[in-house]
C-alpha positions as CSV (number, residue, x, y, z in Angstrom):
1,X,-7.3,5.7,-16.0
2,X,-3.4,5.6,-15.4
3,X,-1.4,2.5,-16.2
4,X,-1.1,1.9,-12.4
5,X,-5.3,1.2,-11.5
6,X,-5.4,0.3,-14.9
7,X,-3.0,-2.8,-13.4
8,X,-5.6,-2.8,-10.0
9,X,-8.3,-3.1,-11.7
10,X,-7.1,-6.1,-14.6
11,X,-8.6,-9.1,-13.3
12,X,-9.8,-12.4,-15.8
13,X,-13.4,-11.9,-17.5
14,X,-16.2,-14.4,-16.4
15,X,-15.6,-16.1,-19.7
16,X,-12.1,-16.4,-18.8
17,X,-12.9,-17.7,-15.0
18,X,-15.3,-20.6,-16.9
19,X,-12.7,-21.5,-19.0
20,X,-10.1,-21.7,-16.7
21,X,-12.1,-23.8,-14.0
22,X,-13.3,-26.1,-17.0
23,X,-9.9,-26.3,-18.2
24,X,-8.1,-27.3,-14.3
25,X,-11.5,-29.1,-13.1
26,X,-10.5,-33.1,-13.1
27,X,-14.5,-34.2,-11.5
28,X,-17.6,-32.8,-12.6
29,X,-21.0,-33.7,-12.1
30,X,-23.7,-34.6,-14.7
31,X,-27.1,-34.1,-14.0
32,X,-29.7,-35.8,-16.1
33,X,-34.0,-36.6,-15.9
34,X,-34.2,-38.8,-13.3
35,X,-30.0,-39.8,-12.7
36,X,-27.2,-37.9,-11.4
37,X,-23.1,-39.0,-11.6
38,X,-20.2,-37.7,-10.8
39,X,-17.4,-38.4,-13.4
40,X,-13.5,-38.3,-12.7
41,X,-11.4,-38.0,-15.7
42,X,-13.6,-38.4,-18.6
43,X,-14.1,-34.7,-19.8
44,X,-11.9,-32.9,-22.4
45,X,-11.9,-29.2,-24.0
46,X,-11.2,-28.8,-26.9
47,X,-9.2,-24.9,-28.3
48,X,-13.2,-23.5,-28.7
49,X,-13.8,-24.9,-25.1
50,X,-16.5,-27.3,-26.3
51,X,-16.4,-30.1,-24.1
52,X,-16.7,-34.0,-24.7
53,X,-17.3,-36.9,-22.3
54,X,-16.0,-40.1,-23.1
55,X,-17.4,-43.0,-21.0
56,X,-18.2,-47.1,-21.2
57,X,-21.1,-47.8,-23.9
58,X,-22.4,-49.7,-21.3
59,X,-22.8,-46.9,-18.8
60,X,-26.3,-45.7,-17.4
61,X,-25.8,-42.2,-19.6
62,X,-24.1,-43.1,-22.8
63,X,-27.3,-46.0,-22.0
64,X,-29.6,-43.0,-21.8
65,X,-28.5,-40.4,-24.7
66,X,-29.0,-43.7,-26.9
67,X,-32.1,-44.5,-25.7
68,X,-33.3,-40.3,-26.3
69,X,-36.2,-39.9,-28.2
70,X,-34.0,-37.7,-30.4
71,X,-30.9,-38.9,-30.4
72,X,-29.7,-36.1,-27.4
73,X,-30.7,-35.7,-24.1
74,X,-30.8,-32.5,-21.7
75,X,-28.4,-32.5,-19.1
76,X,-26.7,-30.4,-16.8
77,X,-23.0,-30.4,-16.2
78,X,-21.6,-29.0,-12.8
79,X,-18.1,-28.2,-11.8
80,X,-16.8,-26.6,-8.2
81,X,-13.8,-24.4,-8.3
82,X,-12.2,-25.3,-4.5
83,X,-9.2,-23.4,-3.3
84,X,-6.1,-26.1,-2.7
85,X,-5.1,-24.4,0.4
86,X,-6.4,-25.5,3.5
87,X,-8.9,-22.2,4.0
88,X,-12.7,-21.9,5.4
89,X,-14.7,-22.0,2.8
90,X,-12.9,-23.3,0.1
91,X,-15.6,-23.5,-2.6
92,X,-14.2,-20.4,-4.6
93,X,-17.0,-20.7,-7.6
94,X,-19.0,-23.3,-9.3
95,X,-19.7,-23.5,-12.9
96,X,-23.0,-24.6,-14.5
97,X,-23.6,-25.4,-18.1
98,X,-27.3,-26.6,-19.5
99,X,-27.0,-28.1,-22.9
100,X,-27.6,-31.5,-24.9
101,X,-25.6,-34.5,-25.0
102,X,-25.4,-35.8,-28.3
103,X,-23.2,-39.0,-29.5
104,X,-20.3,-38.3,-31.5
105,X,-19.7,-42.0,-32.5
106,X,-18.4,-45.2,-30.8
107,X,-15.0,-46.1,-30.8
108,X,-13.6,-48.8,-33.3
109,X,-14.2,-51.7,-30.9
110,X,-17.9,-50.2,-29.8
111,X,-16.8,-50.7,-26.2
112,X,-16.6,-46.8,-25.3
113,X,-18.7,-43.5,-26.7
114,X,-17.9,-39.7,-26.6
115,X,-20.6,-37.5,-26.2
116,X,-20.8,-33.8,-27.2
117,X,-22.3,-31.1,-24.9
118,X,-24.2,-28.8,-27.3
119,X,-23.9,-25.8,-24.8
120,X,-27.3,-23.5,-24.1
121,X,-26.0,-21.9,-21.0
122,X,-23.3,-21.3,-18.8
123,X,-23.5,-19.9,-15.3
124,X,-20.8,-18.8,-12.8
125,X,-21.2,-18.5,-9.6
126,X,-19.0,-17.0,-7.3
127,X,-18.7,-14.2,-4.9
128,X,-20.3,-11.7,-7.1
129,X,-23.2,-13.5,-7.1
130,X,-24.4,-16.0,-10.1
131,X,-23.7,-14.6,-13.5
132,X,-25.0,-15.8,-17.3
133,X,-22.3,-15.8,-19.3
134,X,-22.9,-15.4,-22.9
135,X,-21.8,-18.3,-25.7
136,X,-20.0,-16.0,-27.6
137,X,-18.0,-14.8,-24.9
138,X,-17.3,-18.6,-24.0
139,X,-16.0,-19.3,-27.5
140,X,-13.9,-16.4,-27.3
141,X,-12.1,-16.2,-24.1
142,X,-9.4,-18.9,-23.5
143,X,-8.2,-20.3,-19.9
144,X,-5.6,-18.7,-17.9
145,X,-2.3,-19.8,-18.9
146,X,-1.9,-20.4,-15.2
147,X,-5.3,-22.5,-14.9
148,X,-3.5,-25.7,-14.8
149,X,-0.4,-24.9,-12.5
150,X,-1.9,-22.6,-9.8
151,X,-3.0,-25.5,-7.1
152,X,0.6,-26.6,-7.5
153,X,1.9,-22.8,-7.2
154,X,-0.1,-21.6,-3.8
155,X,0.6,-25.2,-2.4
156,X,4.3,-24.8,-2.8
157,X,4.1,-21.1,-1.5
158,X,1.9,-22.1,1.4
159,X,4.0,-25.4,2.7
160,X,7.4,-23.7,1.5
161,X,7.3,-20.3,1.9
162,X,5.0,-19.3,5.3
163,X,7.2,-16.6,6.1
164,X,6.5,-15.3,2.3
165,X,2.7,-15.2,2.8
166,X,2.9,-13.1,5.6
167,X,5.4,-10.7,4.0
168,X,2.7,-9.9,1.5
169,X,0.0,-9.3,3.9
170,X,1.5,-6.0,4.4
171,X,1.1,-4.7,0.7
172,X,-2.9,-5.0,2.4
173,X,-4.6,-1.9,4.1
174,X,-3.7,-1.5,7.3
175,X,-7.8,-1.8,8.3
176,X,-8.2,-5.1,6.6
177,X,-5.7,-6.2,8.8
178,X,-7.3,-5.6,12.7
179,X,-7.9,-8.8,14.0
180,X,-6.6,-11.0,11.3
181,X,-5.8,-14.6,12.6
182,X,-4.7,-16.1,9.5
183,X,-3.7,-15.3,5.9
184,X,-3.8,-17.3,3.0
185,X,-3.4,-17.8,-0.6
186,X,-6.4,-17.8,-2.1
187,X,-6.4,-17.6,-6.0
188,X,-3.8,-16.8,-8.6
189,X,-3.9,-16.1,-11.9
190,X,-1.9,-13.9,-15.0
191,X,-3.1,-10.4,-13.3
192,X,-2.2,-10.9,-9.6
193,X,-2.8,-13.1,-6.7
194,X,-5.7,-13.3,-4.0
195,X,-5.1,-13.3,-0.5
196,X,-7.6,-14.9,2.2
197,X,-7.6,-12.9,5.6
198,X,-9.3,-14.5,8.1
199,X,-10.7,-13.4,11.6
200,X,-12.0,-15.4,14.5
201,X,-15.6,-14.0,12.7
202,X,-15.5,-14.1,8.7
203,X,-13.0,-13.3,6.3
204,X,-12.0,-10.9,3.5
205,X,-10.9,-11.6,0.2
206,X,-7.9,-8.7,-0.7
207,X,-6.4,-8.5,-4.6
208,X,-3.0,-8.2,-4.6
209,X,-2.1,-7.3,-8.3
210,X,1.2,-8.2,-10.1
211,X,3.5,-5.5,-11.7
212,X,2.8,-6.8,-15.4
213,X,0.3,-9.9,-16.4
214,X,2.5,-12.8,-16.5
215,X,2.3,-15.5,-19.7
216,X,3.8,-18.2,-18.2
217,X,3.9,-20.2,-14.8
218,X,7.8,-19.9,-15.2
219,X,7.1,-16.0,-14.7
220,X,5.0,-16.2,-11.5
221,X,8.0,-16.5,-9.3
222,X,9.4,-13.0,-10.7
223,X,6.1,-11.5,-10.0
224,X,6.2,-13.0,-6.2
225,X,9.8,-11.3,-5.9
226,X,8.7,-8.3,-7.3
227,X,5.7,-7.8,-4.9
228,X,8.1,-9.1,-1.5
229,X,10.4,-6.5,-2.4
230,X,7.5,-3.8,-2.2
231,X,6.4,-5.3,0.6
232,X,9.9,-5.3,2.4
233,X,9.5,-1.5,1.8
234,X,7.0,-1.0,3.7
235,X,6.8,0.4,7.1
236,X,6.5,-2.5,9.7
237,X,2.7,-2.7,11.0
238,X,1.8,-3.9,14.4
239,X,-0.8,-6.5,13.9
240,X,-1.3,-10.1,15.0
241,X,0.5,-13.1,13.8
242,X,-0.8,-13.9,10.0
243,X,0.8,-17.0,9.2
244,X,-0.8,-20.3,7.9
C-alpha cells in the first residue's frame, strides 16, 4: 500500500471511536431492572477508560446498588454521539456498555457515592452497523486528541467559514456531487475530516483525509489550509450551490 491510501484509508479504530465519544459525551443514560435516568455531568474516565459515576447517596441508583443482593447491580450505560452541526440526522453513533455497578466508597461527609462500572461489554453502533468491541481493545486505545475540541472546531468552521466548506466539497468525486443541496461538516478527528452531502433524497457521508494525522487541535487549522489549497487547485465543477 503506498503512503498516499495508506493516508485514505487511516481512520480511528472502534476502540478509539468509544473512547473518544466516552471521553466528549457530557449526558449519558443509565439503564437499570426496573429504573431508567439520564445523568448530566456525573461520569468521569479515568487514563484505562474505566468510568465512575458520582451521584447523591440519597439518589434512586446509589439507593439501589446499596440495596443489591451482592453489593453491585447490572446496568446498562448508553451514550449518543450527535453531530454539532445543524445536519439531518445527526445521531452519528451511540455507545453501549453492560457491566456492574459497584460502590467505591462514600465521601467523607456520607452525602455523595461514586460507583464503579465493572465493564462486560461495549457496543458501537454506527453506520457500519453495531460492532462488539473487545475489553482489551478498550483498555488499550485512548480518545482522539481531538475528542474534546471537535464540536467547537466544525461549529467555528460552519458559522465562520461557509465559504470554506464549500471549497472543500470539490476535493469530493465529481458523482457524489449531482444534486447536492447542502454540505456539511460532519465529523473530525486526527486522520481527516467528514463531510455531510445532502440531496433533496438522502445523503452521503465522503472522508476527506488530512495530509499527516494531526496531535493537537492547535494543528487542525494547518491541515484545513493544506486541504483548501488542494482544493483551490482543482478545476472549477459546475454543480449546485453547497453551502450551509
Amino acid at each position: 500500500m503506498t503512503n498516499a491510501a495508506a493516508l485514505c484509508a487511516a481512520q480511528p479504530t472502534p476502540a478509539e471511536r468509544v473512547r473518544s465519544v466516552l471521553a466528549a459525551a457530557e449526558s449519558l443514560t443509565v439503564t437499570t431492572n426496573g429504573h431508567r435516568c439520564d445523568l448530566v455531568g456525573l461520569h468521569s474516565l479515568d487514563t484505562r477508560g474505566r468510568l465512575t459515576l458520582e451521584l447523591s447517596a440519597a439518589s434512586h441508583l446509589a439507593v439501589a446498588v446499596a440495596c443489591a443482593p451482592r453489593g453491585n447491580l447490572a446496568a446498562m450505560l448508553e451514550f449518543t454521539d450527535v453531530a454539532p452541526t445543524a445536519v439531518r440526522d445527526r445521531v452519528r453513533a451511540r455507545v453501549v456498555l453492560s457491566g456492574w455497578l459497584t460502590p467505591v466508597g462514600p465521601d467523607l461527609e456520607g452525602t455523595t457515592v461514586e460507583l464503579r462500572l465493572d465493564l462486560v461489554r461495549a457496543t458501537l453502533e454506527a453506520e457500519e452497523g453495531i460492532l462488539v468491541v473487545g475489553l482489551d481493545e478498550l483498555v488499550l486505545a485512548e480518545a482522539d486528541p481531538l475528542a474534546g475540541h471537535e464540536a467547537g472546531l466544525l461549529l467555528h468552521l460552519t458559522d465562520a467559514h461557509p465559504d470554506s466548506v464549500a471549497q472543500l466539497a470539490r476535493l469530493v468525486d465529481l458523482r457524489h456531487l449531482h444534486g447536492v443541496l447542502r454540505v456539511w461538516p460532519l465529523r473530525l478527528d486526527r486522520y481527516g475530516i467528514t463531510l455531510r452531502l445532502e440531496y433533496a433524497r438522502g445523503h452521503r457521508d465522503i472522508r476527506v483525509p488530512f495530509s499527516a494525522p494531526v496531535h493537537a487541535a492547535a494543528e487542525v487549522g494547518d491541515r484545513i489550509q493544506t486541504l483548501l489549497a488542494a482544493a483551490h487547485a482543482c478545476p472549477r465543477r459546475r454543480r449546485q450551490s453547497t453551502r450551509p
